[in-house]
N, C-alpha and C positions, 0 to 999 in steps of 0.2 A: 534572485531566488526563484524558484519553479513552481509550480502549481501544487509538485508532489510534496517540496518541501514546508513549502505554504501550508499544505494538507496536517502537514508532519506538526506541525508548531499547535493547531487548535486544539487538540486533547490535554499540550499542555493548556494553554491560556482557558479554554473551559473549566480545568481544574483549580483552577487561582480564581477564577466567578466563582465556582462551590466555594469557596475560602472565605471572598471577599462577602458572600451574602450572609455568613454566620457573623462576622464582625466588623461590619458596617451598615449604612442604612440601604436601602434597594435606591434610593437616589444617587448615591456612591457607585453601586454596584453596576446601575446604570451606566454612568459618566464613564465606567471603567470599558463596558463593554461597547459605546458608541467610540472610545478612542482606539480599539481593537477594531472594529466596523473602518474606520478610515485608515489603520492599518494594512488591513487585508487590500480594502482597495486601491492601496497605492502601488501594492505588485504588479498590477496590470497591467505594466508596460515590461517588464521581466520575465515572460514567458518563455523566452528565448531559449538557446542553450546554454546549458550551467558552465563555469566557466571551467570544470574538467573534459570539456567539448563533449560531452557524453547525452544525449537528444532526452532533453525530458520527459518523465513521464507523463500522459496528459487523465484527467477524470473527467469522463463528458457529463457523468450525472453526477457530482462530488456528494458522497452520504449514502450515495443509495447500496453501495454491493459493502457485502461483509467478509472476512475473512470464509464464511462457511460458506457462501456463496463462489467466493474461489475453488474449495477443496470439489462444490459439489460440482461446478463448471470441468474443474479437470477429469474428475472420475467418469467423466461419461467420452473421454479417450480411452479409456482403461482397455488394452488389448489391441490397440494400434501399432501396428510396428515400426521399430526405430528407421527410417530413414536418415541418412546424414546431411541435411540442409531442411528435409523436410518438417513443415510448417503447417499441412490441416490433416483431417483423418484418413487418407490415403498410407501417411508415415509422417515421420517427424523424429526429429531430433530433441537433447534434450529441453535447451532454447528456445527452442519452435515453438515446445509444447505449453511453456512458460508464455510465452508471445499471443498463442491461442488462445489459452483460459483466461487470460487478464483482459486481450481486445473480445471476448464473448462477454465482456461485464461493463463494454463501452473504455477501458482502460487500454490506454497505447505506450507499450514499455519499449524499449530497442530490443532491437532482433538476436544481438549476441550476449554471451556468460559478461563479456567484459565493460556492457555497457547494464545489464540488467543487476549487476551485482554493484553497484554505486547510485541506484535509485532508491525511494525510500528513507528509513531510519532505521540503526544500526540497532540490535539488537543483541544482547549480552552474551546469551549462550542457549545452549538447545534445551535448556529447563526452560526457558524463558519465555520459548518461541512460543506462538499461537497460528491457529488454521489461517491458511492464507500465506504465512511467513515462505520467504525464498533464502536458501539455503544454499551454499555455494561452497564446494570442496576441489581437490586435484589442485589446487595452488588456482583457480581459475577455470579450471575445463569442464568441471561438470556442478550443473544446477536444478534442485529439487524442489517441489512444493509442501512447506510442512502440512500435514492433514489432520494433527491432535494426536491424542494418545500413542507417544512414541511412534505416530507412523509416517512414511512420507511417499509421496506419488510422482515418479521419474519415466524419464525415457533410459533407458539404461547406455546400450548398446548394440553394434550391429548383431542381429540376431534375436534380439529381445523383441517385444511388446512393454508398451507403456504399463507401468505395473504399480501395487500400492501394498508396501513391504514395510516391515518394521523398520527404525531407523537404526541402521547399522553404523551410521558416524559418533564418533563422539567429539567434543569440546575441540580438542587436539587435530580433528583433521578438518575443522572447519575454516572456510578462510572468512567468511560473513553471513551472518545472516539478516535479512534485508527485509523491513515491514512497511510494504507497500500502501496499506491501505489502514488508516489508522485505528484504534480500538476505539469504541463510545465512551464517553466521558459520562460521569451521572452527571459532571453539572449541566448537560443539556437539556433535563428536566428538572432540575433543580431551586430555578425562581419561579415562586408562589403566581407571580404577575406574570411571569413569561416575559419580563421585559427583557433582560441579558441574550434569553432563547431565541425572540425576535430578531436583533439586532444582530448577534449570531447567522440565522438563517437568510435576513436582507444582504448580508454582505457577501456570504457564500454564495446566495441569488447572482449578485452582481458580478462576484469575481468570474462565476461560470458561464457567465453570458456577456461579459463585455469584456475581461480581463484577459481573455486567451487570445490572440493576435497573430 
């Protein structure tokens, strides 16, 4: 398992702490979330790449950038023009542009559509999406970053500037949409003691500084 996937899993398992702290006791709750705590840390040695060869993605500070933090990192390309390979503000392509905004949040995704659209958690459909979400259409060839209210912000094409346009896809022409960076869970504040919360952040402490190899 990867980092990102690792990442993908604790929104659920925090959500099953919110659960467990309404019906049972915080020593339960506890017991629950130290055996999640050695969990986490036995990935540490699976940083590697996933076994669709596809280069994982890595979080050098896990928690800290938000979906909004994405949206705001890309907009400040807004008006850059498409280059085709191109990767910083000089030009970029649409990939690039994806590769840029995610490594300016410490996040290192792969370079192409066909490795950036298999990272992450799968995401059901474009009602669903939230800012941050990467969006993948063309069978494969082109990749967008959702930005919230039906919008989304691409490198289009040769000719274009990097732009942030209503979203003109629907359901039907999308091939994935891919959430990189996971949503907050309330149960992360959720124990009265902060014990669950603790144990929670020691392990993500851990997996982020000794787990990536």
């Amino acid at each position: 398992m990867t980092m990102i996937e690792a990442m993908g899993r604790i929104g659920e398992i925090q959500s099953s702490l919110l659960q467990l702290s309404g019906a049972k006791s915080a020593t339960a709750a506890t017991d629950t979330s130290a055996a999640f705590a050695a969990s986490l840390a036995s990935f540490g040695g699976t940083s590697g790449a996933s076994g669709t060869g596809v280069p994982p993605a890595t979080i050098a500070n896990p928690g800290a950038a938000t979906g909004t933090d994405v949206v705001a990192s890309a907009q400040k390309y807004l008006g850059v023009p498409y280059v085709f390979g191109g990767e910083d503000a000089s030009g970029m392509d649409c990939s690039g542009l994806v590769q840029r905004v995610y490594a300016d949040l410490g996040i290192d995704v792969p370079r192409l559509v066909s490795g950036q659209m298999k990272i992450g958690t799968e995401v059901g459909s474009l009602a669903q999406a939230k800012p941050g979400d990467l969006i993948v259409t063309g069978g494969g060839e082109h990749i967008l970053i959702y930005a919230g209210n039906n919008r989304v912000i691409h490198a289009p094409y040769e000719g274009r500037t990097v732009s942030l346009v209503d979203a003109y896809m629907t359901d039907a022409d999308i091939d994935t949409i891919r959430r990189v960076i996971p949503q907050p869970s309330a149960a992360a504040s959720a124990s009265p003691g902060g014990g669950s919360t603790d144990l929670i952040s020691a392990a993500l402490a851990s997996f982020a500084t000794g787990g990536a190899r």
